[in-house]
MDTraj code that builds the backbone (N, CA, C; nanometers):
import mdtraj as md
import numpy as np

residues = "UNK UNK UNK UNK UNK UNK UNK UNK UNK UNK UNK UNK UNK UNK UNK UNK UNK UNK UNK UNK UNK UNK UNK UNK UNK UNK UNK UNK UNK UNK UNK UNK UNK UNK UNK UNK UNK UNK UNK UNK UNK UNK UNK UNK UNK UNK UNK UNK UNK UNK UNK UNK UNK UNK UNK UNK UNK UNK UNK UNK UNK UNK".split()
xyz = np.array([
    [-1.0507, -2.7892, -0.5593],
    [-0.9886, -2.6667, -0.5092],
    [-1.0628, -2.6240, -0.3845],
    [-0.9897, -2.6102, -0.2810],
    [-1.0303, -2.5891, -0.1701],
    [-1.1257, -2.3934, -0.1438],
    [-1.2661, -2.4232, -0.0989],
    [-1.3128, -2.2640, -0.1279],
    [-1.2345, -2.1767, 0.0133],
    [-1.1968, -2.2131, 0.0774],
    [-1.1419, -2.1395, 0.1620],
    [-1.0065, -2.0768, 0.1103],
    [-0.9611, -2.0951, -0.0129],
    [-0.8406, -2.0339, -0.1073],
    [-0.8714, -1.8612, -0.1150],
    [-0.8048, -1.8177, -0.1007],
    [-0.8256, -1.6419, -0.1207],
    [-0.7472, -1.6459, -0.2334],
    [-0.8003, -1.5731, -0.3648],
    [-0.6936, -1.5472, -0.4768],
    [-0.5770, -1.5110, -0.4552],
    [-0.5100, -1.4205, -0.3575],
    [-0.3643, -1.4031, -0.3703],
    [-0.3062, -1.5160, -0.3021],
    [-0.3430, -1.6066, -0.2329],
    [-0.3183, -1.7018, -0.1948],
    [-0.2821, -1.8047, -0.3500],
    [-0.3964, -1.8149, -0.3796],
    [-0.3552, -1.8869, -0.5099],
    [-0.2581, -1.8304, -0.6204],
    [-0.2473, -1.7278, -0.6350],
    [-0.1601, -1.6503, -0.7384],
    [-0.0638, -1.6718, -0.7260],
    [0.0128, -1.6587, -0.5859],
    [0.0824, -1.6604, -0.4949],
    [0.1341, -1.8305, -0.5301],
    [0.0891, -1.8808, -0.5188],
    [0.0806, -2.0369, -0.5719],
    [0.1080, -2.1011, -0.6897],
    [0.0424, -2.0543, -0.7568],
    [0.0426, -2.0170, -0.9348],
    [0.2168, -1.9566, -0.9651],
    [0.2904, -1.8755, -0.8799],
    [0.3533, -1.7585, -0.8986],
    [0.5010, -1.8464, -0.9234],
    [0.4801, -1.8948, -0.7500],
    [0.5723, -2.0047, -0.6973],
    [0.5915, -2.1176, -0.8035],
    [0.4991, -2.1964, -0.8788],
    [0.4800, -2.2886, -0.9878],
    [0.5682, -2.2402, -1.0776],
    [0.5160, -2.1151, -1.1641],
    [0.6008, -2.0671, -1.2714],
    [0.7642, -2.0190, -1.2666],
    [0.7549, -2.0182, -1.1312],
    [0.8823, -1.9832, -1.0850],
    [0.9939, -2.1091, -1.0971],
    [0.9308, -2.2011, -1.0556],
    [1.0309, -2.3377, -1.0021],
    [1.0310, -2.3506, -1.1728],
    [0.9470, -2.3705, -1.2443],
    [0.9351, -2.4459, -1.3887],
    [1.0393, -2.3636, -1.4953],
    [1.0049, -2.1985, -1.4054],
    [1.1645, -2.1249, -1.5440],
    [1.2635, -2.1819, -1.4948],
    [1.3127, -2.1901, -1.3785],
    [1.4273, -2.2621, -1.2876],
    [1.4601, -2.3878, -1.3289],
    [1.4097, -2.4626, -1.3511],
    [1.3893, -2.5969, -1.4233],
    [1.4202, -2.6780, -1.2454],
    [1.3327, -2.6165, -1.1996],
    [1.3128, -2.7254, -1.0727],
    [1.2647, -2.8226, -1.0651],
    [1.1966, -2.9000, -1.1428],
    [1.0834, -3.0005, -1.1424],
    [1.1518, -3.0728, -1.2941],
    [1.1502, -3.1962, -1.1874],
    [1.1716, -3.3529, -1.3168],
    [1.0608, -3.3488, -1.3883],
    [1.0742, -3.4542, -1.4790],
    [0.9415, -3.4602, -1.5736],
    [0.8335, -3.5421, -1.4869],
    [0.8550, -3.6008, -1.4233],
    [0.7361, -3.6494, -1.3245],
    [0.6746, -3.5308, -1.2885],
    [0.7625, -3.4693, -1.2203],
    [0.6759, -3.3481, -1.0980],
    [0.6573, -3.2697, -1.1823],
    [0.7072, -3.2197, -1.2767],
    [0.6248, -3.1362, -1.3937],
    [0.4783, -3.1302, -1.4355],
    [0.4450, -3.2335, -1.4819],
    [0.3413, -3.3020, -1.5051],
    [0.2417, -3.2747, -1.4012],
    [0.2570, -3.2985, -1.2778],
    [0.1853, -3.3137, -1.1650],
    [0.1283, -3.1158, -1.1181],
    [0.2432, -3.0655, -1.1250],
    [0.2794, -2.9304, -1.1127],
    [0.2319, -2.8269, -1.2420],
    [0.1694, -2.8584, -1.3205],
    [0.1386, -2.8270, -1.4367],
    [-0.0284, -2.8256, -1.4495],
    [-0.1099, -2.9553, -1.3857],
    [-0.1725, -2.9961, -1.3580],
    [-0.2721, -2.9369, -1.2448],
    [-0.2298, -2.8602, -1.1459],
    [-0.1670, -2.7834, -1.0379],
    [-0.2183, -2.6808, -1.0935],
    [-0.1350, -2.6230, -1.1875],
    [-0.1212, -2.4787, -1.2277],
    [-0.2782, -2.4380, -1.3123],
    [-0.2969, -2.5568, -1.4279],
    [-0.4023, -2.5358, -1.4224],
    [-0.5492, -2.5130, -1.3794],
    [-0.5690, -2.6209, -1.2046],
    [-0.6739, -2.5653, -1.1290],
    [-0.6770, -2.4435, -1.0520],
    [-0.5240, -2.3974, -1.0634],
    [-0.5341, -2.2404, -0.9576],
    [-0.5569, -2.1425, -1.1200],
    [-0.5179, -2.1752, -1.2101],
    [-0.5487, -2.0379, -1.3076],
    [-0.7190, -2.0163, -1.3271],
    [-0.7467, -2.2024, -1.3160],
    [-0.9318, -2.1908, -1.3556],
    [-1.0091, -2.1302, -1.1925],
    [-0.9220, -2.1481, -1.0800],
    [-0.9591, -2.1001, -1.0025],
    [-0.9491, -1.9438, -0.9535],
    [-0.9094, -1.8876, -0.9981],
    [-0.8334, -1.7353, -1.0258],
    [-0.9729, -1.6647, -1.1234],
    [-0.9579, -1.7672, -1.2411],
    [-1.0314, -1.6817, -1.3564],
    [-1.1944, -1.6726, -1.2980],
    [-1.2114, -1.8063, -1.1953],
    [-1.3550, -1.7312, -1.1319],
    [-1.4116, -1.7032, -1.0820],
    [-1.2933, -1.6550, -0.9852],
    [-1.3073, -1.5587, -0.8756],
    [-1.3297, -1.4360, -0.9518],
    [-1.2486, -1.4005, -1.0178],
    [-1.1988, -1.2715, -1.0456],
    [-1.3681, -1.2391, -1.1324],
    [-1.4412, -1.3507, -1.2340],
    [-1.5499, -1.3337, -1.3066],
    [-1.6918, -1.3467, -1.1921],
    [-1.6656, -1.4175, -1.0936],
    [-1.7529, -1.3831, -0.9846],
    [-1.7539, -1.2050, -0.9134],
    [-1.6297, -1.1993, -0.9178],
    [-1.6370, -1.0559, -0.8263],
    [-1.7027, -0.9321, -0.9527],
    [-1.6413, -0.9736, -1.0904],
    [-1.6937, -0.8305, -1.1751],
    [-1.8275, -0.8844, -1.1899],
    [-1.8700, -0.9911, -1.1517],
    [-1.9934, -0.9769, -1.1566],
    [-2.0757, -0.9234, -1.0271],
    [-2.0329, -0.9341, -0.9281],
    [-2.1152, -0.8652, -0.8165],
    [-2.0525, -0.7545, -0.8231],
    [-1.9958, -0.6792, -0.8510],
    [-1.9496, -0.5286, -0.8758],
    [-2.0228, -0.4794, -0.9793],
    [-2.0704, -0.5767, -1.0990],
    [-2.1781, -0.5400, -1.1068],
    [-2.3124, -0.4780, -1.1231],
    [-2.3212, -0.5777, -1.0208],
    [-2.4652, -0.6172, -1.0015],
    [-2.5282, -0.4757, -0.8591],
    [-2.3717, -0.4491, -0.8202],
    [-2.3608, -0.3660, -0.6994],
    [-2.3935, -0.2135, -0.7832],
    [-2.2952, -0.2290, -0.8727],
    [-2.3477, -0.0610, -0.9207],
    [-2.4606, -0.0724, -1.0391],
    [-2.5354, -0.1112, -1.0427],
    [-2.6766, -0.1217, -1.1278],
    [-2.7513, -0.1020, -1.0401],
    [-2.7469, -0.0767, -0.9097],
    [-2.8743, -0.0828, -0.7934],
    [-2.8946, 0.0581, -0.8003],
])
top = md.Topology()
chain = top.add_chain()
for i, resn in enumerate(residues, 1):
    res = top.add_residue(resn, chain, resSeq=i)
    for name in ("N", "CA", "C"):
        top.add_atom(name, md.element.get_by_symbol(name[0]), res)
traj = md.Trajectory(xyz[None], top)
């Protein structure tokens, strides 16, 4: 996962994914692939989001 990703960027990404998959846009190939996908932007989401409450923090304990 690329670090230059900004979370709404990825969500945004993530968003688009869940979108095509209720749609039934994606064959079972690209499913698979797209699924796959979905899971490195959610693990990438979950730690951002556990990085930031952690320097928020770490910010108000000072």
């Amino acid at each position: 996962m690329n670090d230059e990703l900004k979370y709404e960027e990825a969500l945004a990404h993530l968003e688009a994914i869940v979108r095509k998959m209720e749609n039934n846009e994606y064959d079972i190939d690209e499913l698979a692939v797209q699924l796959k996908a979905a899971q490195r932007l959610i693990k990438f989401c979950k730690d951002k989001l556990t990085k930031t409450e952690e320097e928020i923090a770490k910010i108000s304990t000072q």
